[in-house]
Every structure is written in C-alpha cells, then in structure tokens.
C-alpha positions in Angstrom: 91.5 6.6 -28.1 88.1 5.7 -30.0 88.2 5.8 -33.7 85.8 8.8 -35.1 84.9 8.0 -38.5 82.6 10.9 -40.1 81.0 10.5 -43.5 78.2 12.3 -45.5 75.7 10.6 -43.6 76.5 9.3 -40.2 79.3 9.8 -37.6 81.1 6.4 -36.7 82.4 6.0 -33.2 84.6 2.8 -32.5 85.6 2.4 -29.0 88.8 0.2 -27.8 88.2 -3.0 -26.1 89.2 -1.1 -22.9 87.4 1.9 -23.7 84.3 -0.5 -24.3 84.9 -2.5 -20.5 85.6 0.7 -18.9 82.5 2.5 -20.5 79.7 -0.8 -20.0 79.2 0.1 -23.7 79.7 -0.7 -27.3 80.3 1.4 -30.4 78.0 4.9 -31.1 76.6 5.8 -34.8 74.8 8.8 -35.1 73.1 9.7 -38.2 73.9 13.3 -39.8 71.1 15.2 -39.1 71.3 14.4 -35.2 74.5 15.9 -35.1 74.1 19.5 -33.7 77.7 20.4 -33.4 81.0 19.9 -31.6 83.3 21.7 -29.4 86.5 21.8 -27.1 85.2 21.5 -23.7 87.9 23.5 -20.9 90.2 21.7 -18.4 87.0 21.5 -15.4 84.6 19.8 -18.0 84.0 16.7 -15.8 82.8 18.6 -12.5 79.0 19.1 -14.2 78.9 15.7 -15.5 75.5 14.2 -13.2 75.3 10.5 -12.0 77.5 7.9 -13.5 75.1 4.9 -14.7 77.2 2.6 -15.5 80.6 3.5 -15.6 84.0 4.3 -14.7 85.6 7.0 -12.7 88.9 7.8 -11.1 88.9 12.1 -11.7 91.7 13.0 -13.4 92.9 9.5 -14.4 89.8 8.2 -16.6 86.0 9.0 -17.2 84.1 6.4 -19.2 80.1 5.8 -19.0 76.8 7.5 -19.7 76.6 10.0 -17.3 73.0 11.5 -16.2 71.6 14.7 -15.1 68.3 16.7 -15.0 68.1 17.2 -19.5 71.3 16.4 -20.2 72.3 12.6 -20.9 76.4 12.3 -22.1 78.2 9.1 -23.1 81.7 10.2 -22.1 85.2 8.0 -22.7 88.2 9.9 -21.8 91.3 9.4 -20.3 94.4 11.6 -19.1 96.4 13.3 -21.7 93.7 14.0 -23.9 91.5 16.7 -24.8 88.1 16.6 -24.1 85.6 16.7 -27.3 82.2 17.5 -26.8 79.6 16.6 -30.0 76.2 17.6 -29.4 73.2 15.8 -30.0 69.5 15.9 -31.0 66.6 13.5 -31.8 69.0 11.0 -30.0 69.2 8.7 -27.0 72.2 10.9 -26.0 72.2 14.6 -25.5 76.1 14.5 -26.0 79.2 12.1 -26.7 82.5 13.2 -24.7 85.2 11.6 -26.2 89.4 12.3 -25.1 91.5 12.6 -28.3 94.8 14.1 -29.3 93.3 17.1 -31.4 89.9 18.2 -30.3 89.9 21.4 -32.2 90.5 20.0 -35.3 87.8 17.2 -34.9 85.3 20.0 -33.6 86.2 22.1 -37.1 85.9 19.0 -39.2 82.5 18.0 -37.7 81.2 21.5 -38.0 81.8 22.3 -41.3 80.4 19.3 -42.3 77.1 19.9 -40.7 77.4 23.5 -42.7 78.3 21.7 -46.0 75.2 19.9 -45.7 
C-alpha cells in the first residue's frame, strides 16, 4: 500500500518497490493548491479507466499504471482488498491519482478538509 503523507503544502505519495515495478513509475508530490479533492470511487471504478500506458493489469487482481483517455489522465496503483481512493487534480500532469488503501473515506475526509482549512 503506498504511503500518503499530506502536509500544509504538498501531498506525498511513496509507492512500494512492487507498487513502483508494477506501476513503470516512481513516487507522486503534488503541491497543495493542485489538489482539487478526493473521494471513494464504488466497486466498478476500473471499467472507465482508458488505455493503460505503461502498466499493469490483471482486473480484479491488481491495476497499476497511468491510464489514458479522451481529458482524463489517472496514475492508478491498486490492488485486491483495498478500497479505491480517487484525489483529483488540476494544473498537473495528472488529472487524478487512484491509489487502493485500507480506509479510503477517512483519507478522502482528511484531504478535504485540508484543502477547506486552507
């Protein structure tokens, strides 16, 4: 499960070694004021996802890579038996991060209020 380390001025993802081979990528920072907002995406999140590039995908099992589509551009890293968090983007290379973690509704409230405590 990637690390998600938020503070007053940037959002810290640290991915796994595995998370980082499956995904073809390295660590994400975002600074605060591209951060748009989070939420819990449902249980058929992965079925509008576009054209992997690079990446990993067995359906079900584990999604990992950017992931393209026409105006929408998600890094995603998730595996089975985890929720899926979606943090949305602006004035980024990404238009969202995906990331599977034990408690997505917490880590959406906790993002949120801090971009409302700003």
């Amino acid at each position: 499960m990637p690390n998600i380390e938020l503070t007053d001025t940037e959002l810290r993802i640290t991915l796994t070694a595995g998370e980082k081979l499956a995904a073809l990528h390295g660590d994400l920072t975002f600074a605060g004021t591209q951060i748009r907002g989070a939420e819990v995406l449902d249980a058929k999140w992965w079925w509008q996802l576009g054209l992997r590039v690079p990446g990993t995908a067995i359906p079900g099992l584990i999604i990992a890579g950017t992931y393209l589509r026409k105006g929408d551009r998600a890094f995603v890293s998730w595996r089975r038996g985890k929720q899926a968090l979606a943090i949305n983007l602006r004035g980024a290379r990404l238009d969202r991060v995906i990331l599977g973690v034990d408690d997505a509704k917490a880590l959406a409230d906790q993002i949120n209020d801090a971009i409302i405590s700003c």
